[in-house]
C-alpha positions as CSV (number, residue, x, y, z in Angstrom):
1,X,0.0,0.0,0.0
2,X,1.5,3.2,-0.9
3,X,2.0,5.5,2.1
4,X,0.3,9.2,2.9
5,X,2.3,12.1,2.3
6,X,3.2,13.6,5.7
7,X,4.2,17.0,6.6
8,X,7.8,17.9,8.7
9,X,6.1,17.8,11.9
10,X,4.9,14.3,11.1
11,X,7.8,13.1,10.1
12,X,9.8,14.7,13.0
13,X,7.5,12.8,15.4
14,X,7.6,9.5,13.7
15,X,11.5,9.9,14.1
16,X,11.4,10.1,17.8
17,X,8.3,7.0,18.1
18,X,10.3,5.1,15.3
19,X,11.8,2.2,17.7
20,X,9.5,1.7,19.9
21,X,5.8,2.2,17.7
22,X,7.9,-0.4,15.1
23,X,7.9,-2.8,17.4
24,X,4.4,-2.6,18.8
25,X,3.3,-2.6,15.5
26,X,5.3,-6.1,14.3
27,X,3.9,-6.9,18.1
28,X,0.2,-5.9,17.3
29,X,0.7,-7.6,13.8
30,X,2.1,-11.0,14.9
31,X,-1.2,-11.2,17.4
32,X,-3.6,-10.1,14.3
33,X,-2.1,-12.1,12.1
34,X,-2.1,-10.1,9.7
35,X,0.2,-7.3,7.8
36,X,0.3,-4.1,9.8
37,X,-0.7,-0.9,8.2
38,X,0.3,2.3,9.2
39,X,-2.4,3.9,10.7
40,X,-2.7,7.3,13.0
41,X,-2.2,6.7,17.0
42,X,-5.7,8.4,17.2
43,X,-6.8,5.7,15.5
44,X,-5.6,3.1,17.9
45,X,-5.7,4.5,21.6
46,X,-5.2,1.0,23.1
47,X,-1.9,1.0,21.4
48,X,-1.1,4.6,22.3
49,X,-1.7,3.6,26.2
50,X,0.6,0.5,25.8
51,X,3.6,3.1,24.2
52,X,2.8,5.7,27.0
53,X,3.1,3.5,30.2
54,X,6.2,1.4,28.6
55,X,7.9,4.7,27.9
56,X,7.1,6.3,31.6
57,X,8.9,2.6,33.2
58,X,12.1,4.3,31.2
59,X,11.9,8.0,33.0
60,X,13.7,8.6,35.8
61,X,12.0,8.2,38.8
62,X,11.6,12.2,39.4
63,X,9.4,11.9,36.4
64,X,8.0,9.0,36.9
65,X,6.5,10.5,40.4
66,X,5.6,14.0,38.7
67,X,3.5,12.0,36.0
68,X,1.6,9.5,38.6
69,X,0.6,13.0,40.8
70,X,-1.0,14.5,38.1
71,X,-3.4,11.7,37.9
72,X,-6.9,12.3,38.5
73,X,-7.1,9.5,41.2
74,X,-9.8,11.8,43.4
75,X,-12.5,12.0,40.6
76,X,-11.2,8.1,39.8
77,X,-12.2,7.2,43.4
78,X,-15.1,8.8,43.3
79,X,-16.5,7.5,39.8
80,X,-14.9,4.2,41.9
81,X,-17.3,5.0,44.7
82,X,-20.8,5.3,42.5
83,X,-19.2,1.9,41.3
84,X,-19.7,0.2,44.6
85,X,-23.0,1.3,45.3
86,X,-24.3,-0.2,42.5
87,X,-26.6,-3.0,42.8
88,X,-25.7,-6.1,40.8
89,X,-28.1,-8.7,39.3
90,X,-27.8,-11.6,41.9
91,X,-27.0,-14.1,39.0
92,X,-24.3,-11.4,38.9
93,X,-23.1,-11.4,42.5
94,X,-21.2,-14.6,43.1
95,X,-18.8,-14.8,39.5
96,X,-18.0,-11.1,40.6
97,X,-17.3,-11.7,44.2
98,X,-15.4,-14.8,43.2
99,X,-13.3,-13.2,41.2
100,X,-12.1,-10.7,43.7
101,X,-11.8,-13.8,46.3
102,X,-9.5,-15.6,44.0
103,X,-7.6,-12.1,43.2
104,X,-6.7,-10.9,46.3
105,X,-6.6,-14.1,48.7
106,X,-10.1,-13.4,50.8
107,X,-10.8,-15.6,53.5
108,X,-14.7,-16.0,53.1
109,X,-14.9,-18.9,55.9
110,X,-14.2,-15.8,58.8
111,X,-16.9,-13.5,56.7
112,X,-20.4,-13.3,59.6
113,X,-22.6,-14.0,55.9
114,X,-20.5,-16.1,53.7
115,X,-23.1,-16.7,51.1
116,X,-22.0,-14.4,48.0
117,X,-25.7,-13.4,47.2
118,X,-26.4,-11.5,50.2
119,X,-23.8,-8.8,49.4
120,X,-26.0,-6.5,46.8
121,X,-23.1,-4.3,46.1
122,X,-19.2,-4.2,45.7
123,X,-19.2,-1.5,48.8
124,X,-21.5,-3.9,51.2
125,X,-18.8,-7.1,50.1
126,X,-15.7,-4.6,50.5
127,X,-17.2,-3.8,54.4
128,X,-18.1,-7.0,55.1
129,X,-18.3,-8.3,59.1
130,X,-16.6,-11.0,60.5
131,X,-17.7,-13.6,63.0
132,X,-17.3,-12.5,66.5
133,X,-14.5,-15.1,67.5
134,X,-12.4,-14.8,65.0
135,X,-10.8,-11.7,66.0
136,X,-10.1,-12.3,69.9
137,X,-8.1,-9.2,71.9
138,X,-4.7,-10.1,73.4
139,X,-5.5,-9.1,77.0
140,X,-1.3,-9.3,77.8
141,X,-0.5,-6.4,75.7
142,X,-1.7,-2.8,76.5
143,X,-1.9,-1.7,72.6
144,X,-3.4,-4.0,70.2
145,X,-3.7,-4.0,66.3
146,X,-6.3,-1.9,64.7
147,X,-6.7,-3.5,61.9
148,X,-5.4,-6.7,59.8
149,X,-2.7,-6.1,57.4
150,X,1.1,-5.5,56.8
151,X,3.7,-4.0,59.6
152,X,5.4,-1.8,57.3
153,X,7.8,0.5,59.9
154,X,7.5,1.0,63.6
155,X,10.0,2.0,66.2
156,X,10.4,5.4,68.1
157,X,9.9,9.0,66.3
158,X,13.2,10.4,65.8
159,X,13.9,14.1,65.2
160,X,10.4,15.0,64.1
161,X,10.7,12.5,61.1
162,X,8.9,9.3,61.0
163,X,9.2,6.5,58.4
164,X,6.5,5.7,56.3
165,X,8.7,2.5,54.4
166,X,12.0,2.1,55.9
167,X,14.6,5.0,54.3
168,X,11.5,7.6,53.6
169,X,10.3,9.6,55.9
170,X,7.2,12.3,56.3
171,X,7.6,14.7,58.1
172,X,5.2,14.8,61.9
173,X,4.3,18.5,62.2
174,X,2.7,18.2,58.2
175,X,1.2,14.9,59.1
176,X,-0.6,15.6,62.0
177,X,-1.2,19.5,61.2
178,X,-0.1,22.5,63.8
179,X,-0.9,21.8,67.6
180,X,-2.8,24.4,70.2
181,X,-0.4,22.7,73.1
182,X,2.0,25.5,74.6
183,X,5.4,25.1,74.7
184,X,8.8,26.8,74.3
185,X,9.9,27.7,71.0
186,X,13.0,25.7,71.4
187,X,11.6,22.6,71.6
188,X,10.8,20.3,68.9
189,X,7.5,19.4,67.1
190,X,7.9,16.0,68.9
191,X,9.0,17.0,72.4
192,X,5.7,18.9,72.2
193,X,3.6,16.4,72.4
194,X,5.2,14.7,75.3
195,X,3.6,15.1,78.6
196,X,6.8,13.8,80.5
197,X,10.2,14.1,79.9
198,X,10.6,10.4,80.9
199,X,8.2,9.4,77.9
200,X,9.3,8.8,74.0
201,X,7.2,9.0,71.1
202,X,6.9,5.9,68.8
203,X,4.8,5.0,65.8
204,X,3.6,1.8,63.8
205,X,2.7,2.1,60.3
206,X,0.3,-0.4,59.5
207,X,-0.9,-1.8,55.5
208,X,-4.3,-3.0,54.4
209,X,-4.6,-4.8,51.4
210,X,-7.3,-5.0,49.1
211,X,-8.2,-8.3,50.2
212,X,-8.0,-7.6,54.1
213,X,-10.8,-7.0,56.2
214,X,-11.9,-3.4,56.0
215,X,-12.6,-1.7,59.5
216,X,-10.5,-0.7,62.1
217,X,-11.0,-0.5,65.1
218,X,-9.7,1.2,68.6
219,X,-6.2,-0.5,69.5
220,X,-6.4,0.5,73.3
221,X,-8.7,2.4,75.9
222,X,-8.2,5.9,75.2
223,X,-10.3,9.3,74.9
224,X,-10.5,11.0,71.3
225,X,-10.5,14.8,71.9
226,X,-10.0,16.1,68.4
227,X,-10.6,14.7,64.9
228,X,-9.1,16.8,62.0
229,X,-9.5,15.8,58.6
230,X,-6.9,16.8,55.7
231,X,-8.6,16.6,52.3
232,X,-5.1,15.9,50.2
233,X,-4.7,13.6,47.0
234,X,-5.2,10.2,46.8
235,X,-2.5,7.7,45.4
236,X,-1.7,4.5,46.2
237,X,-0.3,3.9,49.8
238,X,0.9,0.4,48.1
239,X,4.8,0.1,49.8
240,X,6.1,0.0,46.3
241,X,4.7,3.6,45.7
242,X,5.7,4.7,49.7
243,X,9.3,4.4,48.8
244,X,9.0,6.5,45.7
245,X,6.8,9.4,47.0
246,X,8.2,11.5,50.1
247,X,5.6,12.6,52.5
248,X,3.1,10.3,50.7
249,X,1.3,10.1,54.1
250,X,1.3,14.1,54.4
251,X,0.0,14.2,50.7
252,X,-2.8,11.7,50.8
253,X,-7.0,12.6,52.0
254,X,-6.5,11.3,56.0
255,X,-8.2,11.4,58.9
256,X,-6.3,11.9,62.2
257,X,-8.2,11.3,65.6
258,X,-6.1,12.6,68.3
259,X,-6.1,12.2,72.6
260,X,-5.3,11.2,75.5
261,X,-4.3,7.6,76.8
262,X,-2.8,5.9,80.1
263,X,0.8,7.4,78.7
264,X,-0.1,10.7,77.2
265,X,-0.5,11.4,73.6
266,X,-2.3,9.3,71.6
267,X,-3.2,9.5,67.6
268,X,-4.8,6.8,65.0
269,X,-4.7,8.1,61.5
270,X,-6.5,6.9,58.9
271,X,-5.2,7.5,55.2
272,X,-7.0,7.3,52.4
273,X,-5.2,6.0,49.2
274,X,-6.6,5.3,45.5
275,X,-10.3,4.1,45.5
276,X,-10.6,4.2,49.2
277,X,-11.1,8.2,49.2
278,X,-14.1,7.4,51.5
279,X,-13.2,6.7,55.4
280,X,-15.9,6.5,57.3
281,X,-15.2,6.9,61.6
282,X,-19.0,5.4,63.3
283,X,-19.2,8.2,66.2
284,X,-18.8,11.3,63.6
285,X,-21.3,11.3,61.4
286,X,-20.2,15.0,60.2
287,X,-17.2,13.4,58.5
288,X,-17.8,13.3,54.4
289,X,-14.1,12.6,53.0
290,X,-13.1,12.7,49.0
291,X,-15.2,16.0,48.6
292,X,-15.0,17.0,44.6
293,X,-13.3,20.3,45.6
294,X,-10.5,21.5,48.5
295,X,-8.2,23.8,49.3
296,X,-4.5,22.8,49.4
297,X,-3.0,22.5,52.6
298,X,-6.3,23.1,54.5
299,X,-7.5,21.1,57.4
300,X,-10.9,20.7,59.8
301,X,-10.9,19.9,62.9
302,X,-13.9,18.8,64.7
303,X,-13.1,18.7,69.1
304,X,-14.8,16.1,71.0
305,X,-14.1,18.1,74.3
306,X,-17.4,19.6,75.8
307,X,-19.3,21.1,78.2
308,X,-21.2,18.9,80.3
309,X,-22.6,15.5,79.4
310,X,-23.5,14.4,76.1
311,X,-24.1,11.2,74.2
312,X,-23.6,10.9,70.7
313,X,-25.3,7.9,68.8
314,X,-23.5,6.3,66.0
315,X,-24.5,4.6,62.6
316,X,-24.5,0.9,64.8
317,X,-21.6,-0.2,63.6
318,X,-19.6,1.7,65.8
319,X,-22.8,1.7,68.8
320,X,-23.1,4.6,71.2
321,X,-20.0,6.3,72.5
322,X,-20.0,8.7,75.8
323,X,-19.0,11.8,75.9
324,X,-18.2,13.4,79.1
325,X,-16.3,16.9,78.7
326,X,-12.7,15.1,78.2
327,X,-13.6,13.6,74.7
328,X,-14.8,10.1,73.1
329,X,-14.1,7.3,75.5
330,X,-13.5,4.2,73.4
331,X,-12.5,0.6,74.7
332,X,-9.8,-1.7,73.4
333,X,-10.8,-3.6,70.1
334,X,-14.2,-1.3,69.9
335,X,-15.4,-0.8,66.3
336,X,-14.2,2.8,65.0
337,X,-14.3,3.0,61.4
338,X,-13.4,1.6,58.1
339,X,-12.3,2.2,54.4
340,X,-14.2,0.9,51.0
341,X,-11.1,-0.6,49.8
342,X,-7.5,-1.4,51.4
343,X,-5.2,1.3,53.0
344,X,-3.5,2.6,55.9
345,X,-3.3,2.9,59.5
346,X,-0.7,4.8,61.5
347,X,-0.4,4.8,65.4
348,X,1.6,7.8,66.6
349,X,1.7,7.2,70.7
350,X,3.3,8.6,73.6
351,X,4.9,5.4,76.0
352,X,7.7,5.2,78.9
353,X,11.6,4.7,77.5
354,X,11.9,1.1,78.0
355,X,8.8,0.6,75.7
356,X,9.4,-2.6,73.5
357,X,7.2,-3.5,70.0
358,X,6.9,-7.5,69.8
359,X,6.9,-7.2,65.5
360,X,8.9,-8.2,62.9
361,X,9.1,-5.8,59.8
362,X,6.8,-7.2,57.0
363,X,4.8,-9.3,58.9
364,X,0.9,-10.1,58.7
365,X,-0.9,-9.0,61.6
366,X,-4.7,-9.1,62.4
367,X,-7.3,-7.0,65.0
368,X,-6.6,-8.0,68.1
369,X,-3.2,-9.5,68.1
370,X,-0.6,-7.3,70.5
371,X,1.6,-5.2,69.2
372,X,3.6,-4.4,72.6
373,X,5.4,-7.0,74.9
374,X,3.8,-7.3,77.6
């Protein structure tokens, strides 16, 4: 076939997509079996998408990083989000839910309904409830896991930085925002939330995959005075894409619920990540997360401390939670919230010196199970 006369600019562009677009199209050819014809990109987006990714692998990984932010992954989530509230055909339900199970390793057998046609939606299979005794609470240790998943860093907090994969760190004044505590200017962001100078402050970092049981819930007996909510992007808290992005944590939509427990300072932050831009915490139903529009850097806080008695009902997941003037008084293992997907948690605590973890880096960890020796 005789070829279309092309102007400079055409050829100039051919030139610089000769190696690889020759291949893809001997590639797409071989598959057709066929002879390949030279056709516009326009013409053959699937193609185009195939040249685009393999070409970003080969960036550096500034690039690489600068490309994957400029995604659109909040309107993704949400579209994502309208996905899951769909309801599907109950022919539908089981292939669907099957497919996910197989996917992602779901262990259906600790699910409180494990017949697939019950869930109507993605959303109500994603938040599934387990069975009551599957998650028992280690009574030896004084802090317990939130939520099952991946130990991806924990140790002490160290110069105001904490590690979000091991060699990257966020920094702790832009992850858990500016703090009305009083202190001198000299000390540090961390020594500011210390109540005691005999205290440290130490942190667990904590992965849920897709297949891992959504909530989370409270890891020890503590009162939640303040709950402030930075809208930010949402990318992938996968640990591949942690040790790429700095401050990914500080980035990302999260929820941080901060107080008081038998230590001192307390926090659980909940971070949203791609398709999970909606985090849901029982007690607070004024929380709505992955709003289409924010402003940069801003926050909201919401305080829990009041005057005189109160009781604030939840959605019955989470029950009925006191309030008494010093915040939200929640028991060990108590339901507290959950994503629609996979994510992460992140403890940031205030404990004695001589404080010990009983983890190993990497390891699988489910509700309940201690994190602290005892």
């Amino acid at each position: 076939m005789g070829r279309r006369p092309s102007s400079s600019g055409d050829t100039d562009c051919r030139s610089w997509l000769q190696v690889p677009r020759s291949a893809l199209r001997r590639h797409l050819s071989t598959l057709s079996g066929g002879v390949s014809r030279t056709t516009p990109w326009r013409r053959r987006p699937l193609a185009f998408l195939c040249y685009v990714l393999s070409v970003s692998t080969l960036r550096p990984p500034a690039n690489r990083v600068a490309l994957y932010r400029s995604f659109p992954t909040r309107l993704l989530s949400r579209a994502w989000g309208r996905l899951n509230g769909v309801e599907l055909p109950t022919w539908l339900r089981k292939p669907i839910y099957s497919l996910y199970i197989w996917t992602f390793g779901v262990n259906m057998q600790e699910a409180a309904v494990e017949d697939l046609h019950h869930y109507r939606n993605l959303g109500e299979f994603f938040r599934r409830r387990l069975k009551p005794a599957v998650r028992p609470l280690c009574a030896a240790s004084c802090l317990i896991s939130p939520a099952d998943g991946r130990i991806l860093h924990f140790g002490r907090v160290k110069n105001s930085e904490v590690e979000q994969v091991k060699g990257v760190t966020y920094s702790l004044e832009n992850f858990l925002g500016p703090q009305k505590r009083q202190g001198k200017d000299s000390l540090s962001f961390r020594d500011l939330l210390l109540s005691s100078p005999e205290n440290d402050l130490f942190h667990v970092v904590i992965y849920l995959a897709p297949g891992d049981y959504h909530c989370f819930h409270s890891p020890t007996d503590w009162r939640v005075e303040l709950r402030r909510h930075f809208p930010g992007s949402l990318m992938s808290v996968n640990p591949g894409v942690a040790r790429l992005v700095k401050e990914l944590f500080c980035l990302n939509e999260r929820v941080a619920l901060t107080g008081q427990w038998q230590h001192g300072f307390f926090s659980l932050t909940a971070v949203g990540a791609t398709n999970v831009g909606s985090i849901r915490v029982y007690f607070d139903q004024e929380l709505q997360t992955n709003a289409p529009r924010y402003r940069k850097g801003s926050f909201y806080d919401r305080s829990y401390v009041v005057n005189g008695d109160q009781v604030l009902t939840g959605t019955g997941e989470g029950g009925v939670v006191s309030i008494d003037g010093g915040g939200v008084a929640l028991q060990k293992g108590a339901a507290l919230g959950e994503f629609n997907l996979g994510s992460t948690i992140v403890l940031l605590f205030e404990a004695p010196k001589d404080f010990s973890f009983n983890l190993q880096p990497g390891q699988r960890i489910r509700v309940g199970e201690g994190l602290s020796c005892p």
